[in-house]
VOPAGU-2260 file (C-alpha; in pm, 1 decimal, decimal comma):
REM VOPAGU-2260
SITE   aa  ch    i         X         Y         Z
SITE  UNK   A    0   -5029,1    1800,4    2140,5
SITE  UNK   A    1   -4736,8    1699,9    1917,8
SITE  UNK   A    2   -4885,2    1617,4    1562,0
SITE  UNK   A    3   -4660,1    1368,0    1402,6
SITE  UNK   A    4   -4590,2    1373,3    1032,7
SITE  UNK   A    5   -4666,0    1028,4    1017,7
SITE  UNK   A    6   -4767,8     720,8    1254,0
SITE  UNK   A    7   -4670,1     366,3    1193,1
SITE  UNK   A    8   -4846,1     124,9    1356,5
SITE  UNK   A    9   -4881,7    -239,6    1425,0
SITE  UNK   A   10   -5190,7    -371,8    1311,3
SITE  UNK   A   11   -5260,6    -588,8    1632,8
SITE  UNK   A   12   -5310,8    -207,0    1849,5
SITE  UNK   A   13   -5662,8    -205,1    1743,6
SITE  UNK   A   14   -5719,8    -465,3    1936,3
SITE  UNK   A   15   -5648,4    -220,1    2251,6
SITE  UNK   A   16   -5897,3      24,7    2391,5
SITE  UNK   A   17   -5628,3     307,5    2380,1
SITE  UNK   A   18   -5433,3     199,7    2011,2
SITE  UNK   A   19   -5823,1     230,4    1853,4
SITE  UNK   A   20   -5872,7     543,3    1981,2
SITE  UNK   A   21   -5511,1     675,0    1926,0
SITE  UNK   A   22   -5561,9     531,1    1564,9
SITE  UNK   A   23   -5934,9     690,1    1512,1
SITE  UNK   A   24   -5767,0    1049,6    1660,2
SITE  UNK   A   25   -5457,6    1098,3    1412,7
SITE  UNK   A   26   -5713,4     988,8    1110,8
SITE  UNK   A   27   -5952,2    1245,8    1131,2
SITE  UNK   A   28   -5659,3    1460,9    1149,7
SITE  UNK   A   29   -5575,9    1325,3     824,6
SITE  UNK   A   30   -5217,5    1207,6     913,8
SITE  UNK   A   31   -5042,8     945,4     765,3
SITE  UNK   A   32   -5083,4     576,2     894,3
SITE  UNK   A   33   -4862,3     333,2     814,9
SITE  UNK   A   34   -4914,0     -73,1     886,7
SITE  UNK   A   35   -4596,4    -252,3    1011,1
SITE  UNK   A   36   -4513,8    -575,5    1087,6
SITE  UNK   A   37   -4260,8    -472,1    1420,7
SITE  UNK   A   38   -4258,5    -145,7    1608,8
SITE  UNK   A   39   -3896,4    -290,1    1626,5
SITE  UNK   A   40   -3796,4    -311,8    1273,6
SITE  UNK   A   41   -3871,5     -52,0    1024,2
SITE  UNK   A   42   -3672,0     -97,7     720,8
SITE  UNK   A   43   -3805,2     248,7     554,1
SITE  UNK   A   44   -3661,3     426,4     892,3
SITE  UNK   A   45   -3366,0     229,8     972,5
SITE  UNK   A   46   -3166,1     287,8     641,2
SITE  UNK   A   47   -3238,0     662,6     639,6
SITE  UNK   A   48   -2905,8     847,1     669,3
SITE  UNK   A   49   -2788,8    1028,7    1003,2
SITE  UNK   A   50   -2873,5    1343,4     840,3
SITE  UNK   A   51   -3242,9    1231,7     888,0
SITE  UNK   A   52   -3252,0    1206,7    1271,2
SITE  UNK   A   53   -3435,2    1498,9    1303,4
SITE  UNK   A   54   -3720,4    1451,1    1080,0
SITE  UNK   A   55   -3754,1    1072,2    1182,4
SITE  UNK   A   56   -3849,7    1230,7    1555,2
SITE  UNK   A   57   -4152,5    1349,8    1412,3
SITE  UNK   A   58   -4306,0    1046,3    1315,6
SITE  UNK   A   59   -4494,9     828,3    1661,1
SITE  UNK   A   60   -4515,7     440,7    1598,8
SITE  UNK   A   61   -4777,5     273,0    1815,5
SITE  UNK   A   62   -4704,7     -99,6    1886,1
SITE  UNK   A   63   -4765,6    -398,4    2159,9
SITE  UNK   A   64   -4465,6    -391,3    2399,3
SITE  UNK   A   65   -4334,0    -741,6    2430,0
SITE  UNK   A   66   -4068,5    -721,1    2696,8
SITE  UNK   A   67   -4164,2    -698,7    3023,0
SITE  UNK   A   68   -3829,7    -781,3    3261,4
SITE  UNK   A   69   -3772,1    -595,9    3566,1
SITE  UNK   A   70   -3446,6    -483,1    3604,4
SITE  UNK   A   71   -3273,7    -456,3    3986,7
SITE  UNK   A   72   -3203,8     -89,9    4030,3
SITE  UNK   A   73   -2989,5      62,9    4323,1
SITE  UNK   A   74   -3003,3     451,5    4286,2
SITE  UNK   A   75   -3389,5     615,3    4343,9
SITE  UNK   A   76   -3553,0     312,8    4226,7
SITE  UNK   A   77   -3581,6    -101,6    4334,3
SITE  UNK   A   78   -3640,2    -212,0    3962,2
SITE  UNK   A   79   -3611,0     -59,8    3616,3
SITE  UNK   A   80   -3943,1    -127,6    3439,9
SITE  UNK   A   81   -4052,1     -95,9    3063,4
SITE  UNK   A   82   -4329,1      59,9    3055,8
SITE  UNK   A   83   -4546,1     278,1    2804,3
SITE  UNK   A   84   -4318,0     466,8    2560,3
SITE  UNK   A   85   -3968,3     439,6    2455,1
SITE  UNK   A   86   -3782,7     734,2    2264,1
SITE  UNK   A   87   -3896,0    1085,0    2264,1
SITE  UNK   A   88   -3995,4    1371,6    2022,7
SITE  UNK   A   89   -3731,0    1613,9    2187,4
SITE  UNK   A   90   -3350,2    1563,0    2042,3
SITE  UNK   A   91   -3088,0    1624,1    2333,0
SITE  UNK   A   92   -2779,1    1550,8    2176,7
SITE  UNK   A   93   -2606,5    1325,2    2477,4
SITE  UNK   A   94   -2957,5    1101,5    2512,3
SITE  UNK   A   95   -2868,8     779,4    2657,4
SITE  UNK   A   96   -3158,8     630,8    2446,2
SITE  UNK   A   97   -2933,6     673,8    2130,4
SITE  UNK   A   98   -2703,0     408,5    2230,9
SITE  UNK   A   99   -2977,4     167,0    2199,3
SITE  UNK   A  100   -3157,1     250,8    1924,6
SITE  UNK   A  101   -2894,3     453,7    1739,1
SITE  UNK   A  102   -3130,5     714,1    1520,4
SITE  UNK   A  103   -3447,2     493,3    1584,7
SITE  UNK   A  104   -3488,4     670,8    1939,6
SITE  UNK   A  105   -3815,0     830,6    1769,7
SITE  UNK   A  106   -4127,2     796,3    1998,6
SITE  UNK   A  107   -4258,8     485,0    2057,2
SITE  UNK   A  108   -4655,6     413,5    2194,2
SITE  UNK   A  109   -4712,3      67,3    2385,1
SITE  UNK   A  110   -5084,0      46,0    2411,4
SITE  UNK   A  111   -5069,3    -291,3    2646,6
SITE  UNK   A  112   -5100,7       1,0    2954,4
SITE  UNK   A  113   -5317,0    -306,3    3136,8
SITE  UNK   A  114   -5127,6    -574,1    3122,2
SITE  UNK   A  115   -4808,4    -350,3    3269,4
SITE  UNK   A  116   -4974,1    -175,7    3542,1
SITE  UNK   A  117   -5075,6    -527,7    3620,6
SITE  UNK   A  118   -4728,3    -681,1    3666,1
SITE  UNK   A  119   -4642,1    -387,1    3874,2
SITE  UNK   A  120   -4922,8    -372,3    4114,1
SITE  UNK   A  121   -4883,9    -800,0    4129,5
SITE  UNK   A  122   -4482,3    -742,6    4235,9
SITE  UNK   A  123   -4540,8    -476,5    4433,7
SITE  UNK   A  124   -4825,4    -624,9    4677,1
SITE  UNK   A  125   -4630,0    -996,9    4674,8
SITE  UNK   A  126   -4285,0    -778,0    4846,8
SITE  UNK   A  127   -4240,4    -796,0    5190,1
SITE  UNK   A  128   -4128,5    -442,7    5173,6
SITE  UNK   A  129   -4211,4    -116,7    5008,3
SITE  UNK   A  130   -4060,9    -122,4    4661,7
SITE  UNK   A  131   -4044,5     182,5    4396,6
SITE  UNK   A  132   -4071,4     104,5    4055,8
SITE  UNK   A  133   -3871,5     375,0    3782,1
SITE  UNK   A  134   -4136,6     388,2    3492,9
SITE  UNK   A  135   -3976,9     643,4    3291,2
SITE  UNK   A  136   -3594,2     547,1    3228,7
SITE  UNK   A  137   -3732,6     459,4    2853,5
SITE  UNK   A  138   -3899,7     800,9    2745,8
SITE  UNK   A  139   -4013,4    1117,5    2911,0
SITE  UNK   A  140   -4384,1    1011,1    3072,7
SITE  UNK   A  141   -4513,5    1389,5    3051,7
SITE  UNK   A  142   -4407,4    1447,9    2723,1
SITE  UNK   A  143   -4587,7    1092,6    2656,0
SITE  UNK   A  144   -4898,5    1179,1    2861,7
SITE  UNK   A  145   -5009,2    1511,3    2617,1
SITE  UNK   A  146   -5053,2    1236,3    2366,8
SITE  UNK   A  147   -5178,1     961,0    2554,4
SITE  UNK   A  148   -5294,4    1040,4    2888,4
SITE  UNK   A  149   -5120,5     736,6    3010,6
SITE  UNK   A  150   -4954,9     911,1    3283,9
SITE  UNK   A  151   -5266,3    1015,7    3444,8
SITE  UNK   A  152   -5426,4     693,0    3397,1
SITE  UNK   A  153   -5159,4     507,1    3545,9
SITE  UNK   A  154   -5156,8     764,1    3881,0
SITE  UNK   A  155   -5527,7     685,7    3945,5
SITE  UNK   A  156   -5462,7     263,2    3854,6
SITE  UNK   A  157   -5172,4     293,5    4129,1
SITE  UNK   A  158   -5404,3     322,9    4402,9
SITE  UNK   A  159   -5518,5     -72,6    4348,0
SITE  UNK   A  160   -5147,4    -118,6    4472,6
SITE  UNK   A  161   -5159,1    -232,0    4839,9
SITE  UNK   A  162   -4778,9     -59,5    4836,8
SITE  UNK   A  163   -4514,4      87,9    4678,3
SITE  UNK   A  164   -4439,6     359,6    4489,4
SITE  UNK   A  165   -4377,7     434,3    4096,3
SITE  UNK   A  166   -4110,7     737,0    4016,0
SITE  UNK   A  167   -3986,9     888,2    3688,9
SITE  UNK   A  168   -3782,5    1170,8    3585,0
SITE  UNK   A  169   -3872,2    1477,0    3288,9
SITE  UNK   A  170   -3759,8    1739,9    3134,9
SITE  UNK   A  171   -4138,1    1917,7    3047,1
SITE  UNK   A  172   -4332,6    2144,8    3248,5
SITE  UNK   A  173   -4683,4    1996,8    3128,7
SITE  UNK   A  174   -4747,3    1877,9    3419,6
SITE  UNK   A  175   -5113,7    2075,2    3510,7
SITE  UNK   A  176   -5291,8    1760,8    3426,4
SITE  UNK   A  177   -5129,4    1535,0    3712,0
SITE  UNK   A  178   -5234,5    1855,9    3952,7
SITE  UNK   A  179   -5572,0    1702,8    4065,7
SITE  UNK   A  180   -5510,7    1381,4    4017,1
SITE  UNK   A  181   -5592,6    1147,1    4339,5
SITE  UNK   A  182   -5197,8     972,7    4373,0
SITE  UNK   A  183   -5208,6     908,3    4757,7
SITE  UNK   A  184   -4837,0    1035,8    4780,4
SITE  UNK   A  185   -4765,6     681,4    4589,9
SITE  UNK   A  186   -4565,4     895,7    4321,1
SITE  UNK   A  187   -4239,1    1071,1    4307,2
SITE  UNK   A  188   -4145,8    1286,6    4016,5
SITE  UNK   A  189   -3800,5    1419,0    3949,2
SITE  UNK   A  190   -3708,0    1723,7    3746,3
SITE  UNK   A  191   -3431,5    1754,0    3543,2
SITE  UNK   A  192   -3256,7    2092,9    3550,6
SITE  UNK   A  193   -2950,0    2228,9    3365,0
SITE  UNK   A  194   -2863,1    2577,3    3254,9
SITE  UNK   A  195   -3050,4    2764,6    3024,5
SITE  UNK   A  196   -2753,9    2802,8    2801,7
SITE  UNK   A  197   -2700,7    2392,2    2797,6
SITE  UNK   A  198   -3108,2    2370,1    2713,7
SITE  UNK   A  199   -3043,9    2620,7    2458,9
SITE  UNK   A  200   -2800,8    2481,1    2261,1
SITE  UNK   A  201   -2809,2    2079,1    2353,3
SITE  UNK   A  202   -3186,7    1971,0    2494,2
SITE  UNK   A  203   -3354,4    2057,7    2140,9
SITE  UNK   A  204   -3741,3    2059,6    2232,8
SITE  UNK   A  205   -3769,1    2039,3    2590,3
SITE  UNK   A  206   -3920,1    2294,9    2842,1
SITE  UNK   A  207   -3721,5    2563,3    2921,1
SITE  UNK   A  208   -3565,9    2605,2    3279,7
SITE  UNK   A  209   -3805,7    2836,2    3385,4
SITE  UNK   A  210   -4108,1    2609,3    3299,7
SITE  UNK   A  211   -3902,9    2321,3    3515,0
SITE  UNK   A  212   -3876,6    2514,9    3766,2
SITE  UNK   A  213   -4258,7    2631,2    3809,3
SITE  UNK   A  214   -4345,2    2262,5    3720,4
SITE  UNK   A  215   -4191,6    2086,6    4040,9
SITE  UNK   A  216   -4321,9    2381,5    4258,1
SITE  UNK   A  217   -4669,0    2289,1    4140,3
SITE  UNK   A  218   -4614,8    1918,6    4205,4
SITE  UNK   A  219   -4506,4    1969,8    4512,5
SITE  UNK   A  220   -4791,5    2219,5    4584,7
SITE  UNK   A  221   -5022,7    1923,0    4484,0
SITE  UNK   A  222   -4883,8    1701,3    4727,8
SITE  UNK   A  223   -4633,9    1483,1    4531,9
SITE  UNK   A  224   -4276,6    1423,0    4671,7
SITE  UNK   A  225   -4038,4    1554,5    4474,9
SITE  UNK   A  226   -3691,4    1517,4    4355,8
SITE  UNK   A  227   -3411,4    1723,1    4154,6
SITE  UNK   A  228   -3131,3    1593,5    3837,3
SITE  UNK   A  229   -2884,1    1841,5    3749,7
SITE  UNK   A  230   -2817,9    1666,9    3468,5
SITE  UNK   A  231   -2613,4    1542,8    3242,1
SITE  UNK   A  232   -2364,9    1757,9    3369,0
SITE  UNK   A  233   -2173,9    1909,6    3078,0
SITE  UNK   A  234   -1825,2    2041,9    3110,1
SITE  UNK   A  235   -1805,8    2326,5    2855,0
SITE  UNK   A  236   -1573,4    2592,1    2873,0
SITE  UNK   A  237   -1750,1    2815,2    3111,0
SITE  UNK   A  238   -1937,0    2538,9    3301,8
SITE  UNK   A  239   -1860,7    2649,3    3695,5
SITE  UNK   A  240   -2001,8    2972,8    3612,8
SITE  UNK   A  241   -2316,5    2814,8    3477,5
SITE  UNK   A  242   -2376,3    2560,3    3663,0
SITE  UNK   A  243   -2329,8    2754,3    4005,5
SITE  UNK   A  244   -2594,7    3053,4    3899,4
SITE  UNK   A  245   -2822,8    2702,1    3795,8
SITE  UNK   A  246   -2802,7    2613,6    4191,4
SITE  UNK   A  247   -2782,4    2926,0    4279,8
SITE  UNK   A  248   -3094,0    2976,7    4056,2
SITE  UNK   A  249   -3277,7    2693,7    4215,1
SITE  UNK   A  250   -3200,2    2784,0    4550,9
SITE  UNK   A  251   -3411,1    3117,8    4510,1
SITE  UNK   A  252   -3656,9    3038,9    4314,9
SITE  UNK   A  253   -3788,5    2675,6    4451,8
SITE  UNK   A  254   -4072,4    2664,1    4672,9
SITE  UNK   A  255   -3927,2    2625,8    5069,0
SITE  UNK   A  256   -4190,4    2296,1    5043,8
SITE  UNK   A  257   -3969,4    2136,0    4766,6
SITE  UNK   A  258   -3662,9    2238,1    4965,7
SITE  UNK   A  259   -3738,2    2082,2    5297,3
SITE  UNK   A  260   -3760,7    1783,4    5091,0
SITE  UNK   A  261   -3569,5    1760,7    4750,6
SITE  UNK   A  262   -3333,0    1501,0    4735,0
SITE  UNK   A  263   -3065,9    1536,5    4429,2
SITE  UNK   A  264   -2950,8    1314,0    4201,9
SITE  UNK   A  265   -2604,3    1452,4    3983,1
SITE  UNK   A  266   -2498,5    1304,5    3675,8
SITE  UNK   A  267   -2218,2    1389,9    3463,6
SITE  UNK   A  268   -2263,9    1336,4    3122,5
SITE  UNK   A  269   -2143,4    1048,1    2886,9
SITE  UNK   A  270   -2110,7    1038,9    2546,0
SITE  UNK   A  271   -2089,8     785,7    2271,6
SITE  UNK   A  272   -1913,9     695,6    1891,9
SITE  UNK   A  273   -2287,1     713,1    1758,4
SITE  UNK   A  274   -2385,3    1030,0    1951,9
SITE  UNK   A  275   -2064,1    1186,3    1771,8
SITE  UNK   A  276   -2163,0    1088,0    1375,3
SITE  UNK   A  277   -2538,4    1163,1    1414,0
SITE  UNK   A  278   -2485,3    1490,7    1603,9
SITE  UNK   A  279   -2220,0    1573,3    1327,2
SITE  UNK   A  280   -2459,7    1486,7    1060,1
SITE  UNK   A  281   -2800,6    1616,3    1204,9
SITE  UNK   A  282   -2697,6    1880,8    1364,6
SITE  UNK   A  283   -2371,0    2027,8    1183,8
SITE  UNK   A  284   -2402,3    2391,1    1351,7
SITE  UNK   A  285   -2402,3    2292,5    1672,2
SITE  UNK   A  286   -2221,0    2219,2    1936,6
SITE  UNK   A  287   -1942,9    1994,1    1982,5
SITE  UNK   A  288   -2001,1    1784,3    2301,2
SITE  UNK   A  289   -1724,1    1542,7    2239,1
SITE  UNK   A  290   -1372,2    1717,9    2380,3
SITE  UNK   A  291   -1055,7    1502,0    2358,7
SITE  UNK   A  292    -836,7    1688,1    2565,5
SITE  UNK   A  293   -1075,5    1616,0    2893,5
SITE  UNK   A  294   -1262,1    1304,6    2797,8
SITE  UNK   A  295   -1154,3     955,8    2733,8
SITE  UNK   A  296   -1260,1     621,6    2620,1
SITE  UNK   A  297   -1550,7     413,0    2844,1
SITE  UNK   A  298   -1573,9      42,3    2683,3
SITE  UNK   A  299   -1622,4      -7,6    2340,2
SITE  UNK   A  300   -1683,0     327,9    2150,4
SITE  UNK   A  301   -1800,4     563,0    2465,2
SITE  UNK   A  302   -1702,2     820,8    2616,1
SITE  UNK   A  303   -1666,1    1004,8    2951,9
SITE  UNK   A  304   -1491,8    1264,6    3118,2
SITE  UNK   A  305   -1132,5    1190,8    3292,0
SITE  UNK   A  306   -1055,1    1096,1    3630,9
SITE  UNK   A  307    -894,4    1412,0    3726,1
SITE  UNK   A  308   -1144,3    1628,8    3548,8
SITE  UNK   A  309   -1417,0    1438,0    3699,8
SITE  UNK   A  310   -1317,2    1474,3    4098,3
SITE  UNK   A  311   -1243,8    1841,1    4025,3
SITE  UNK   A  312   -1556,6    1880,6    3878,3
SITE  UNK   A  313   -1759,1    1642,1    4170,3
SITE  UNK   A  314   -1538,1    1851,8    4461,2
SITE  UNK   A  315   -1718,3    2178,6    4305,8
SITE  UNK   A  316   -2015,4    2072,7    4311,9
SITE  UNK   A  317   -2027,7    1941,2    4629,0
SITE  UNK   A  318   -1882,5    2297,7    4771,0
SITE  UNK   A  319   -2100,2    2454,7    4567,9
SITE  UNK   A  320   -2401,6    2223,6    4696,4
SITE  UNK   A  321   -2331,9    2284,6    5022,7
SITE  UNK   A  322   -2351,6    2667,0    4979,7
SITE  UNK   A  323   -2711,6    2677,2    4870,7
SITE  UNK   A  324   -2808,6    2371,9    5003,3
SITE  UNK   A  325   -2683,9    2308,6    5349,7
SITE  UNK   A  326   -3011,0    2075,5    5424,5
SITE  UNK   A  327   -3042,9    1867,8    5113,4
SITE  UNK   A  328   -2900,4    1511,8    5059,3
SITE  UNK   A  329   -2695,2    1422,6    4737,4
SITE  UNK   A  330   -2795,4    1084,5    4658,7
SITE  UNK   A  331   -2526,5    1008,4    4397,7
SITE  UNK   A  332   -2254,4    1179,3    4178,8
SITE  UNK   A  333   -2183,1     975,7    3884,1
């Protein structure tokens, strides 16, 4: 379990089953707790430099999420719903979360579990058809679930759903908890997979590829569908090389169960203004994901690669696709 440095809290989560115990846990391990007024507003945090990124990941705030809107979703999912966590302990350098919380994408507990579920289960038994919920486009649920077992609870809560299914992606392999868990085929996990080299030196605390790749055999083993991200698809100098051993890779080494049914999902990365000064701040040693010469501008201060890079880049891997994987569907390239 990740033990932060310190937790700031809203004083209201004590009223919840799971913010008292989370509370009562990180005090007799004599960690810092800090009263706030807003999990969204902490002055102390928000006017540390860039140069602080890293340490501000290890701090967990546990607040009351407020926002419940479902957002229409046309790619693996019918809606987009906030759920339990936002933000994450790891520190990839392109995360999308950065855009909206700039260096406050630190790990955020909602301990209102009850009251989201609820919404959920309501929505999905009112549709006249099946609908499938994304739960995790906020945070990583597994990495979330070795703190808070939310994850599991909300698995064994989903069967009260007449319908529907709930889906997230992740980049951990902690996933021997969900193993005997009683999900009725009601939940489908996707696993994000890049090259080792790109984990190495851009997805700072996350699982290693190996670990992924174990992790989504075992799911599948345990009867959950299954999906694949190669993603965010990062066009470094060698890329082709890498990312056709990564299929290549995944092609011997997944189960022939997650094969017959792995649908993929291929995403090339996009990159922002702020990702470029806290990177170059936080992290001055590393990497430099932002390349003029083959990316160009994307609205106001983004970033992504250009049109002729990108349909060279989409054409290879959908030759390269179609080598190891005759049989598998690409949902999307974006």
């Amino acid at each position: 379990m990740f033990i932060p440095k310190a937790v700031f809290y809203e004083p209201k989560v004590r009223e919840y089953e799971l913010g008292k115990e989370l509370l009562e846990n990180y005090e007799k391990q004599g960690v810092k707790l800090i009263e706030i007024e807003s999990h969204n507003n902490i002055e102390e945090l928000r006017k540390n430099p860039n140069s602080e990124f890293a340490n501000m990941k290890r701090n967990i705030i546990i607040g009351i999420r407020k926002t419940h809107k479902f957002v229409p979703n046309h790619k693996v999912s019918d809606f987009l719903v906030p759920y339990t966590s936002s933000g994450c302990t790891a520190m990839c350098m392109y995360c999308y979360l950065v855009c909206n919380y700039n260096k406050c994408s630190y790990l955020r507990l909602f301990v209102n579990r009850e009251q989201m579920l609820d919404k959920i289960i309501k929505v999905s038994n009112e549709s006249k058809k099946e609908l499938t919920f994304e739960i995790g486009s906020n945070s990583d649920l597994i990495l979330e679930n070795t703190i808070t077992h939310n994850l599991e609870w909300t698995i064994e809560n989903f069967n009260k759903a007449e319908k529907g299914f709930l889906t997230f992606p992740t980049k951990f392999d902690m996933v021997d908890p969900l193993l005997n868990l009683n999900h009725n085929g009601k939940i489908i996990i996707r696993v994000s997979m890049n090259p080792q080299e790109i984990i190495n030196k851009v997805e700072f605390g996350t699982s290693r590829l190996e670990g992924r790749i174990k992790a989504i055999n075992k799911l599948k083993e345990a009867g959950y569908k299954v999906g694949i991200l190669i993603a965010p698809i990062i066009l470094v100098d060698n890329w082709k090389t890498l990312y056709e051993d990564l299929i290549k890779k995944l092609s011997e080494e997944l189960s022939n169960e997650v094969k017959k049914e792995a649908i993929f999902e291929l995403i090339f990365m996009t990159y922002s203004y702020v990702h470029k000064m806290i990177n170059r701040e936080a992290f001055p040693k590393a990497i430099d994901l932002f390349n003029p010469e083959i990316m160009t501008g994307r609205g106001k201060g983004k970033y992504m690669y250009k049109k002729e890079i990108r349909e060279d880049g989409e054409k290879f891997l959908r030759e390269t696709m179609q080598k190891y994987f005759p049989d598998n569907k690409i949902l999307y390239i974006v």
